[in-house]
ChimeraX commands (.cxc) that place a marker at each C-alpha (Angstrom):
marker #1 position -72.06,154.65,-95.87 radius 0.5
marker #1 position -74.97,157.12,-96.54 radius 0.5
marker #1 position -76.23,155.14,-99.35 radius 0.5
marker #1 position -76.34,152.12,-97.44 radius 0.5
marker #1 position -78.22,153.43,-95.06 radius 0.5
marker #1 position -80.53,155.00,-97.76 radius 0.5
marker #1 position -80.83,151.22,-98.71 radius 0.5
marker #1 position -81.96,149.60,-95.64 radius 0.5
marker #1 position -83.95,152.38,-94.88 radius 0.5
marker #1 position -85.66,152.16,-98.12 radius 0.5
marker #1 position -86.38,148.43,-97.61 radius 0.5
marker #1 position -87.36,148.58,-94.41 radius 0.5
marker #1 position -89.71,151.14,-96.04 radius 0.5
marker #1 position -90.84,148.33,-98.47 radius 0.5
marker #1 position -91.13,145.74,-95.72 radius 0.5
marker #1 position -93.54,147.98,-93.57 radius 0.5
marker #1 position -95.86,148.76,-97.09 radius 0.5
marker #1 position -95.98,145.04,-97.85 radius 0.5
marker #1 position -96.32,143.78,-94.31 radius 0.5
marker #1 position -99.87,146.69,-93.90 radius 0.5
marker #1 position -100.56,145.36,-96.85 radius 0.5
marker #1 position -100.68,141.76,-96.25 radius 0.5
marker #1 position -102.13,142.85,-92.89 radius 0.5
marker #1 position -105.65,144.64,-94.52 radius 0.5
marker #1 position -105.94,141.96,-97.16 radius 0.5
marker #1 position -106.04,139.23,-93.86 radius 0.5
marker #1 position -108.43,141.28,-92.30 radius 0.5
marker #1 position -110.79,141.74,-95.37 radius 0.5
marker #1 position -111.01,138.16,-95.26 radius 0.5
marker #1 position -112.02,137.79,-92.04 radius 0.5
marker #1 position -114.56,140.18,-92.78 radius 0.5
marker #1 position -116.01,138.72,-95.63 radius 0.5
marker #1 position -115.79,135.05,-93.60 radius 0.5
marker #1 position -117.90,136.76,-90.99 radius 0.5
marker #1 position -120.19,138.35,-93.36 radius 0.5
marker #1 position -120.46,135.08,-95.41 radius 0.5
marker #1 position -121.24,132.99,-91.86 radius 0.5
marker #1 position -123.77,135.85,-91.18 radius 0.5
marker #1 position -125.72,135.13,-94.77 radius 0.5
marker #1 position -125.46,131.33,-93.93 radius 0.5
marker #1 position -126.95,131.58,-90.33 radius 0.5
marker #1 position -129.58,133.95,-91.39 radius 0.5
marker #1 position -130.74,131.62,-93.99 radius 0.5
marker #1 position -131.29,128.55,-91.71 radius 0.5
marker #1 position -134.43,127.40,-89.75 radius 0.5
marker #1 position -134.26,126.90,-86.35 radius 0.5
marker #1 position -136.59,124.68,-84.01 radius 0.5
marker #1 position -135.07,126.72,-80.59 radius 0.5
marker #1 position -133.93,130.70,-81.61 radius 0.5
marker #1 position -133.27,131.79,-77.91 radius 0.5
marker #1 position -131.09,134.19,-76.00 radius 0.5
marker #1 position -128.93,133.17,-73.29 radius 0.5
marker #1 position -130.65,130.06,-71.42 radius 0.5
marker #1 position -130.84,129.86,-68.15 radius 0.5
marker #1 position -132.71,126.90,-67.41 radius 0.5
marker #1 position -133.17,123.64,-69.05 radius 0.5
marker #1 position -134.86,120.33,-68.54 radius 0.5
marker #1 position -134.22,117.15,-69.84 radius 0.5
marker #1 position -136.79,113.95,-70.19 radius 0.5
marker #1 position -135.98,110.19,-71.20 radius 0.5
marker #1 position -138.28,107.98,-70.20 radius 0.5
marker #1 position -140.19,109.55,-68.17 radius 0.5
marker #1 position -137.40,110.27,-65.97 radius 0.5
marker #1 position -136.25,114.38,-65.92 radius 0.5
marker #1 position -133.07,115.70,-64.70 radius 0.5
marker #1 position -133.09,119.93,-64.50 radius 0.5
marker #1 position -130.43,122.27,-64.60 radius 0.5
marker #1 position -130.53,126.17,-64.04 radius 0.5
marker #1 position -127.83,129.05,-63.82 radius 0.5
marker #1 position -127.55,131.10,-61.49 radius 0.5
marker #1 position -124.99,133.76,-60.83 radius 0.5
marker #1 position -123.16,132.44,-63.69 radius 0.5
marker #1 position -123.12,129.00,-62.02 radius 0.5
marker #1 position -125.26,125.55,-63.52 radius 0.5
marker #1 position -127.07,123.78,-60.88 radius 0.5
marker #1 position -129.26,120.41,-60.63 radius 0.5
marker #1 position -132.16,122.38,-59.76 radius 0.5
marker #1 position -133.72,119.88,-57.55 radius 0.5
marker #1 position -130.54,119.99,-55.08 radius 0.5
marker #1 position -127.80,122.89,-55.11 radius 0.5
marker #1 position -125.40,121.12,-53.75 radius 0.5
marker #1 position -124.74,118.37,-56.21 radius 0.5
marker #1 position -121.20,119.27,-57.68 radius 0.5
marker #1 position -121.67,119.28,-61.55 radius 0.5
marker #1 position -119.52,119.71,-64.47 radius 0.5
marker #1 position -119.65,123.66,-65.03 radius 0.5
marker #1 position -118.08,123.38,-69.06 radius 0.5
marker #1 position -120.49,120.14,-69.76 radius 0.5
marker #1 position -123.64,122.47,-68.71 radius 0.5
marker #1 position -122.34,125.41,-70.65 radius 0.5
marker #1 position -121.93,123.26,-73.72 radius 0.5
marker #1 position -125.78,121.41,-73.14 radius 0.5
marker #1 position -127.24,124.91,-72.80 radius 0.5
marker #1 position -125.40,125.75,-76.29 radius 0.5
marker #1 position -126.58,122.95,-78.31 radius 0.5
marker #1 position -130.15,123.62,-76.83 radius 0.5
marker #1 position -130.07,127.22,-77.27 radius 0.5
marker #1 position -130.08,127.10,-81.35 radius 0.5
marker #1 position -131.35,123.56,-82.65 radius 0.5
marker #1 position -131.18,123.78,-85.96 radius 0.5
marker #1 position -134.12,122.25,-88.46 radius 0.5
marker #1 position -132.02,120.58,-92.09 radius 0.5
marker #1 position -135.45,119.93,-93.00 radius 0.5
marker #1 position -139.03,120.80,-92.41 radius 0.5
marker #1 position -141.72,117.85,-93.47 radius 0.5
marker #1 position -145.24,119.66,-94.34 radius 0.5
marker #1 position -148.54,117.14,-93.91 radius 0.5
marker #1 position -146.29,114.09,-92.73 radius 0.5
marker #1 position -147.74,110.64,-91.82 radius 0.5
marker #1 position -148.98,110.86,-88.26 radius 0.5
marker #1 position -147.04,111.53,-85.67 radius 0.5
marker #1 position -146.52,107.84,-84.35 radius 0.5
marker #1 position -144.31,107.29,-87.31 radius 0.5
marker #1 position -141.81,109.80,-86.31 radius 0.5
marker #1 position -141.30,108.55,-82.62 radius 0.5
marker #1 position -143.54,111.99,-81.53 radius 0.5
marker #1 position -147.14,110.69,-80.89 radius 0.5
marker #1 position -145.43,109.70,-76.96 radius 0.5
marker #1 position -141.94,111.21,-77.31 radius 0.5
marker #1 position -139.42,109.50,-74.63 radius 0.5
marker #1 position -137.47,112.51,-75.17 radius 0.5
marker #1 position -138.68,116.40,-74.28 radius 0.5
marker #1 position -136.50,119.66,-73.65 radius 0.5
marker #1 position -137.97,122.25,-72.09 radius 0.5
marker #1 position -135.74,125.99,-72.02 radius 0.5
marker #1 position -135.95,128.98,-70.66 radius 0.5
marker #1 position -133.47,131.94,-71.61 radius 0.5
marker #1 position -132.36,135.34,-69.44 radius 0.5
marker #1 position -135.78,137.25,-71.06 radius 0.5
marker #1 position -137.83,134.57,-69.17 radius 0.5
marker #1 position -138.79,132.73,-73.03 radius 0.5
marker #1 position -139.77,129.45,-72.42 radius 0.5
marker #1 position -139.59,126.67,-75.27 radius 0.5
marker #1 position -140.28,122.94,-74.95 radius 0.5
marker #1 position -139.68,120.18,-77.95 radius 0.5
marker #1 position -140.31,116.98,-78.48 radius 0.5
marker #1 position -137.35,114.78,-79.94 radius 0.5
marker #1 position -138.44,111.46,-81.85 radius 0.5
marker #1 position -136.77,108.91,-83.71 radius 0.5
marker #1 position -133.44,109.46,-85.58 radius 0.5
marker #1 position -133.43,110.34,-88.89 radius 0.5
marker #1 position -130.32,109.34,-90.07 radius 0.5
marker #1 position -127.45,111.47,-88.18 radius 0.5
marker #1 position -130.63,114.16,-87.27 radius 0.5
marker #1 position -133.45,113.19,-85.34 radius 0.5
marker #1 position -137.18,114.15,-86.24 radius 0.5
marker #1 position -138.19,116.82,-83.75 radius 0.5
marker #1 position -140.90,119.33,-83.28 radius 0.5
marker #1 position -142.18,122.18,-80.71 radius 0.5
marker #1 position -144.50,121.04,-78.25 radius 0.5
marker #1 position -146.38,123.85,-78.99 radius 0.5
marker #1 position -147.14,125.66,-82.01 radius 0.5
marker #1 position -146.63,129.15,-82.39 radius 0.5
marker #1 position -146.01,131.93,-84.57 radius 0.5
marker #1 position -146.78,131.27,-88.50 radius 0.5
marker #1 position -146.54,127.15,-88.29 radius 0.5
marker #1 position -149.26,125.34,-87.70 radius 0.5
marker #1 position -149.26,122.45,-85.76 radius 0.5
marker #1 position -149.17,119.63,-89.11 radius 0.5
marker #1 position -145.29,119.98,-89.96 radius 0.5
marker #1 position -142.10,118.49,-87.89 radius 0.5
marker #1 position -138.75,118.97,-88.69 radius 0.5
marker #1 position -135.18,116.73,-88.93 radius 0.5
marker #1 position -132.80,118.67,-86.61 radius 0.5
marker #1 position -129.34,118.24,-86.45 radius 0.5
marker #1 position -129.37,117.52,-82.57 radius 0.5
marker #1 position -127.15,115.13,-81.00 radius 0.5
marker #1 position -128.75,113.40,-77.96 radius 0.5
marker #1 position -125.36,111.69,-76.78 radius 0.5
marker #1 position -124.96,115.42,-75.65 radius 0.5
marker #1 position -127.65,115.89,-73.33 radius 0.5
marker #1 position -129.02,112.37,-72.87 radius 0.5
marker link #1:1,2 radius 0.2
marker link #1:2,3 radius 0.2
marker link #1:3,4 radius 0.2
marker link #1:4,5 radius 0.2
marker link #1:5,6 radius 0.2
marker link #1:6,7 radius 0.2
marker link #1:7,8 radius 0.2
marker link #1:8,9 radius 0.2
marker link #1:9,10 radius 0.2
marker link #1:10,11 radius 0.2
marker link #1:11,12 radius 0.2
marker link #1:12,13 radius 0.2
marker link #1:13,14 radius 0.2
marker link #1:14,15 radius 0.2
marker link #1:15,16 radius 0.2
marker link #1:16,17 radius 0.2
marker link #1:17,18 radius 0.2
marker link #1:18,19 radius 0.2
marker link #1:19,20 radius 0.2
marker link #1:20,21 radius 0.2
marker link #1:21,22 radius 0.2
marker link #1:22,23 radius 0.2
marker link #1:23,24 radius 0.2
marker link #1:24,25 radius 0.2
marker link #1:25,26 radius 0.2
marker link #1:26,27 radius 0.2
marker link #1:27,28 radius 0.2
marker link #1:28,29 radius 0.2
marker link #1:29,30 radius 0.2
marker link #1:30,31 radius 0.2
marker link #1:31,32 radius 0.2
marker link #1:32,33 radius 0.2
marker link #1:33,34 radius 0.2
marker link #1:34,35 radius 0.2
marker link #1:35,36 radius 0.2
marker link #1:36,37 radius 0.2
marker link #1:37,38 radius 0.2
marker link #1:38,39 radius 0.2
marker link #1:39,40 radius 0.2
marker link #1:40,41 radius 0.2
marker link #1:41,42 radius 0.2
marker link #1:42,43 radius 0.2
marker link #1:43,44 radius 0.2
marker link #1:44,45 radius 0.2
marker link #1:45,46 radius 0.2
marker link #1:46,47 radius 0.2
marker link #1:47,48 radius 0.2
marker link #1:48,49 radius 0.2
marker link #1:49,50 radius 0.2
marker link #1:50,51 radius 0.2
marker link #1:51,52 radius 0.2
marker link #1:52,53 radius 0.2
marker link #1:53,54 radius 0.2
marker link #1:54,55 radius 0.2
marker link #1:55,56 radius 0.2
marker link #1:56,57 radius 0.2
marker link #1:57,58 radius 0.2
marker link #1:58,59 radius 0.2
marker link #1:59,60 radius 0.2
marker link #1:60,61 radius 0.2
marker link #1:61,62 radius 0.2
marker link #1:62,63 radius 0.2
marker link #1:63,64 radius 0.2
marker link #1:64,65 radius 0.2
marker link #1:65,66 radius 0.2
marker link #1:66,67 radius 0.2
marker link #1:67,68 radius 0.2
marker link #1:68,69 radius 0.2
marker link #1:69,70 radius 0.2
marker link #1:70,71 radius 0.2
marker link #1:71,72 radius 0.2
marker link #1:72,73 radius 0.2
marker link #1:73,74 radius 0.2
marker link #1:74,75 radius 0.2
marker link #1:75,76 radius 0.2
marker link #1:76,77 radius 0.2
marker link #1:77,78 radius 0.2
marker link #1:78,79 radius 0.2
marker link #1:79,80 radius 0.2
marker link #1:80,81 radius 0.2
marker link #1:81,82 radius 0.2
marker link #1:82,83 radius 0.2
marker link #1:83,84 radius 0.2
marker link #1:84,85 radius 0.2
marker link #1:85,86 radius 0.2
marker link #1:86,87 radius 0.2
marker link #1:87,88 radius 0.2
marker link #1:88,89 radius 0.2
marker link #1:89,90 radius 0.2
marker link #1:90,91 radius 0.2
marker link #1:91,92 radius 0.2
marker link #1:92,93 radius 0.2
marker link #1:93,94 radius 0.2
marker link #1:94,95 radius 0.2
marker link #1:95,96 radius 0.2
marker link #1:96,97 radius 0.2
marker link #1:97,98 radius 0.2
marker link #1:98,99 radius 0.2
marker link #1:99,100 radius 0.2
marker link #1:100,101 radius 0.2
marker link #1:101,102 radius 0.2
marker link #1:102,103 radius 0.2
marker link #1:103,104 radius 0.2
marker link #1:104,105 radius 0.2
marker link #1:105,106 radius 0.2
marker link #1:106,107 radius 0.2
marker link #1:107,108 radius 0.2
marker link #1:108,109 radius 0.2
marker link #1:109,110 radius 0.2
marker link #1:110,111 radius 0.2
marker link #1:111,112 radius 0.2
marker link #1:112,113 radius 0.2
marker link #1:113,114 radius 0.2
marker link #1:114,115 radius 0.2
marker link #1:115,116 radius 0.2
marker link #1:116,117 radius 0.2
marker link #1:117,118 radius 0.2
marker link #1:118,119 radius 0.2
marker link #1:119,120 radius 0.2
marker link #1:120,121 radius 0.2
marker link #1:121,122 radius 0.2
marker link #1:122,123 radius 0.2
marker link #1:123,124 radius 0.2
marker link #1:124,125 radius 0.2
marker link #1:125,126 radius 0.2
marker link #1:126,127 radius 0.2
marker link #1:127,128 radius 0.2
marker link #1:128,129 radius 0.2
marker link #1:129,130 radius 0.2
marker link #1:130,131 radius 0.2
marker link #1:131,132 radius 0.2
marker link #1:132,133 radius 0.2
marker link #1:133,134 radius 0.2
marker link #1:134,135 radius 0.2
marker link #1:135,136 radius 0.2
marker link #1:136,137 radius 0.2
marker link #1:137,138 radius 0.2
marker link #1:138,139 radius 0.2
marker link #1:139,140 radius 0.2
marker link #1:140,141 radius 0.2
marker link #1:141,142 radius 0.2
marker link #1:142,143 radius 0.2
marker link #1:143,144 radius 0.2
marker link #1:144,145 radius 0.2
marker link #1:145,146 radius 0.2
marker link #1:146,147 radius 0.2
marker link #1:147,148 radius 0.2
marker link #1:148,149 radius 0.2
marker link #1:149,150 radius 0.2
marker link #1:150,151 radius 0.2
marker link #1:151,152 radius 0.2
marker link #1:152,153 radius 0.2
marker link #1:153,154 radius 0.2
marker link #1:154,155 radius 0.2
marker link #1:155,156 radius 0.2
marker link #1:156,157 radius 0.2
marker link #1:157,158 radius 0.2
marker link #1:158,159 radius 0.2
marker link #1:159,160 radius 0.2
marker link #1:160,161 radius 0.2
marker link #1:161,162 radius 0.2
marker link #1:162,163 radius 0.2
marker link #1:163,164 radius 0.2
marker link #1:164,165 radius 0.2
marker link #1:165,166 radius 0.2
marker link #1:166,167 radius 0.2
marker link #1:167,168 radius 0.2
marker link #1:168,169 radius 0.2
marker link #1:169,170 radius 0.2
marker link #1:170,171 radius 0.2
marker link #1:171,172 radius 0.2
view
């Protein structure tokens, strides 16, 4: 009887080594995932880069519907008490938040040739730290959509746009 119970003992022994085992190799992985993702992100180019937003406008044809957050709650900013979808917001203010550029175009044709000359479409953010971003969205580019800042800042200059992965069915 004693050396039976050396025997399970010893396996359960094993089984606890192999299952910590299998444990830290799963979590190395999701460390390296994380620190792969990391290396990816950090080696895109973004049109918007901004922190929590907090406000954002939306223009199609001249016509602009605006949203802010307060208190943790989205509302039509012209009228507080219009009931909106709380998750639909949210999920606006994320795609707006990071638009990301899968290709800048240096010295393009003029603007007109883009759809960006008299853009129907125009976001205009504003994050917790009071940044405030607008950009103009053009024609589509294939899946993308040719897009640039209203106004230039930091190193760009004002003769480049970009084809951002942005889907307009989202917000528009």
């Amino acid at each position: 009887m004693k050396k039976q119970g050396k025997t399970i003992l010893a396996g359960l022994l094993v089984l606890c080594v192999l299952g910590g085992a299998y444990v830290g190799i799963g979590y190395n992985k999701e460390q390296q995932a994380a620190k792969a993702q990391a290396a990816e992100d950090a080696a895109r180019d973004y049109l918007t880069d901004m922190g929590d937003v907090t406000y954002f406008s939306y223009e199609n044809n001249g016509e602009t519907l605006e949203f802010e957050k307060e208190d943790g709650t989205w509302y039509y900013a012209p009228d507080h008490s219009v009931n909106l979808i709380q998750s639909t917001l949210d999920s606006m203010a994320v795609d707006v938040k990071k638009i990301e550029i899968t290709r800048t175009l240096e010295g393009a044709d003029g603007l007109e040739a883009y759809g960006l000359s008299e853009p129907v479409n125009r976001i205009t953010i504003r994050d917790t730290d009071g940044n405030t971003q607008t950009v103009l969205l053009g024609n589509a580019a294939g899946d993308d959509i040719y897009a640039r800042p209203d106004v230039c800042k930091g190193d760009r200059d004002c003769d480049w746009l970009g084809i951002a992965k942005y889907d307009r069915k989202n917000v528009g």
